[in-house]
Legacy VTK file of the C-alpha trace (Angstrom):
# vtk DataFile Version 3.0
C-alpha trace
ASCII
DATASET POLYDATA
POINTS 144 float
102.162 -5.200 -60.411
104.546 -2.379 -59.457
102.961 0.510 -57.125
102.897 2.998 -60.072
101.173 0.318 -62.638
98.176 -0.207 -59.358
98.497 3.833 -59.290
97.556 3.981 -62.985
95.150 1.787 -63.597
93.132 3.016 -60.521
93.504 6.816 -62.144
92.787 5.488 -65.566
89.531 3.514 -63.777
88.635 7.224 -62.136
88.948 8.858 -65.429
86.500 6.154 -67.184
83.983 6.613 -64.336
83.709 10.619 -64.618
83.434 9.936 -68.541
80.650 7.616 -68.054
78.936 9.770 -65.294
76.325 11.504 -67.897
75.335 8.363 -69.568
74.803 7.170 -65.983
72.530 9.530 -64.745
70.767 9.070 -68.180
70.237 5.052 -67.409
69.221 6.046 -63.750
66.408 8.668 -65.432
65.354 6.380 -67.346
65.191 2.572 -65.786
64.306 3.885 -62.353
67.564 4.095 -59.326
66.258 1.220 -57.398
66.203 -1.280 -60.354
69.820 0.035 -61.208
70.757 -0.296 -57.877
69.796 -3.731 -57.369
70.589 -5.333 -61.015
73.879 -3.397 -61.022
75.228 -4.516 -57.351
74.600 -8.353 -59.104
76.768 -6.946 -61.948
79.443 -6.041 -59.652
78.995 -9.294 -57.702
79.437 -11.627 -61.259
82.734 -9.110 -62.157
84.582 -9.162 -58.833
83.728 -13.032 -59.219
85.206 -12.932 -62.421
88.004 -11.464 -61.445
88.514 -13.950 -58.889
88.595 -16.138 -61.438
90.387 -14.940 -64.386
92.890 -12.119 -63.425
96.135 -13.588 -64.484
98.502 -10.719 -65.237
98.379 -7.000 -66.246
96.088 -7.101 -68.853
93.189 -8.616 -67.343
93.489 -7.227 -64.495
93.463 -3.831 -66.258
90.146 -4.880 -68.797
88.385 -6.523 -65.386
89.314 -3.276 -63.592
88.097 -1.463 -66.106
84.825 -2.971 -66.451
84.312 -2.706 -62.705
85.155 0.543 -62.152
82.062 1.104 -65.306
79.563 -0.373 -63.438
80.501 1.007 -60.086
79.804 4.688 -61.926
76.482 3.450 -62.823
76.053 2.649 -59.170
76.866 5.791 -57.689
74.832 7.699 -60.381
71.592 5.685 -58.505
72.546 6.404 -55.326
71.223 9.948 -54.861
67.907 9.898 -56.593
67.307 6.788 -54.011
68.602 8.826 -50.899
65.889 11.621 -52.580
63.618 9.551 -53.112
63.266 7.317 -49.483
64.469 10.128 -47.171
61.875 12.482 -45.543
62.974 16.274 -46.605
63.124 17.833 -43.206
65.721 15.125 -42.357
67.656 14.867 -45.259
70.988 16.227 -44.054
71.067 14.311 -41.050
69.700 10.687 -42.331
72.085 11.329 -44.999
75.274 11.880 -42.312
74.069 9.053 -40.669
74.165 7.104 -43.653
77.596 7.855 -44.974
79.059 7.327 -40.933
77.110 3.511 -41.477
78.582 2.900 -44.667
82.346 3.989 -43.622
81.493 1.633 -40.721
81.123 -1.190 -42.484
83.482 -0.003 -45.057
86.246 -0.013 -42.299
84.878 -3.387 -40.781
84.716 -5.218 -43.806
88.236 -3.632 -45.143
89.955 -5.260 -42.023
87.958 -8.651 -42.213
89.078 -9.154 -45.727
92.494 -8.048 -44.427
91.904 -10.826 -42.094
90.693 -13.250 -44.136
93.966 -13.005 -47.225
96.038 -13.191 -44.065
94.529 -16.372 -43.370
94.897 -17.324 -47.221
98.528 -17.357 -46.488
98.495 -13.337 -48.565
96.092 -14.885 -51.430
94.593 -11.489 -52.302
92.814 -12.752 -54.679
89.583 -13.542 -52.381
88.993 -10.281 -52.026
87.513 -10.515 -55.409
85.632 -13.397 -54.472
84.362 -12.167 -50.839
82.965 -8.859 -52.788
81.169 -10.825 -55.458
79.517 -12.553 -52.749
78.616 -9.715 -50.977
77.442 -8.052 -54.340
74.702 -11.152 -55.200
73.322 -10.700 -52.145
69.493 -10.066 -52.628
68.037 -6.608 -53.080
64.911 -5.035 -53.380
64.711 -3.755 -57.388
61.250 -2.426 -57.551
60.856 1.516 -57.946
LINES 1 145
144 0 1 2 3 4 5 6 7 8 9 10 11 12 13 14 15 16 17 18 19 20 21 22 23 24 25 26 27 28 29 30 31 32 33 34 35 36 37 38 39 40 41 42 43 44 45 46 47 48 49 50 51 52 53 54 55 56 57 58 59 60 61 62 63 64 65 66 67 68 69 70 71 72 73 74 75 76 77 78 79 80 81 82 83 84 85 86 87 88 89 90 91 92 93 94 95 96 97 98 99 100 101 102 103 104 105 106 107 108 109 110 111 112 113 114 115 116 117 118 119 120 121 122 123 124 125 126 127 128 129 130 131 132 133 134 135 136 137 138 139 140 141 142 143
């Protein structure tokens, strides 16, 4: 895929998330953030697997994408009402800044260990897709 098709599917993916980000918030209300959180992550986990799997050329990459980039909205829709709802009020704002320098943390450390990793592969991107699914069945706690 050419740097403009990656460029347009990931804008077309961003576009399907905001349109989904109502319905979202309306699955969060109503099935609780923390079971969405953890039966959603799994989701992921069996997609990116998926996609390990069956991504063959533009099209499925594009319907897998697609799919992901769905469920991912749903994710992010349950992630405040759980901040809300485990974080003490009077320490909101800074739990919360601690939280997001954590998660770029391991966003940055896990970014270069797959890096590492399909450099390894001999460039076999692909595992990417298979190292996130992994991460994404790991066990959570789903109880609200």
């Amino acid at each position: 895929m050419t740097a403009r098709d990656i460029g347009l599917m990931m804008g077309t993916g961003t576009a399907l998330a905001m349109i989904m980000a109502i319905p979202a918030g309306w699955v969060v209300d109503k099935f609780g953030a923390n079971r969405i959180w953890g039966l959603f992550t799994g989701i992921v986990g069996i997609v990116q697997i998926l996609m390990f799997f069956f991504i063959q050329d533009k099209v499925s990459c594009w319907v897998l994408y697609m799919i992901y980039y769905g469920i991912n909205m749903i994710l992010g829709a349950a992630l405040l009402p759980m901040l809300f709802t485990h974080l003490p009020k009077d320490k909101f704002g800074q739990l919360t800044s601690f939280q997001s320098l954590i998660s770029q943390g391991f966003l940055f450390g896990g970014t270069l260990a797959i890096g590492w990793i399909i450099k390894a592969m001999g460039d076999y991107y692909r595992i990417g897709f298979l190292w996130g699914g992994i991460v994404g069945l790991l066990p959570k706690n789903c109880t609200s």
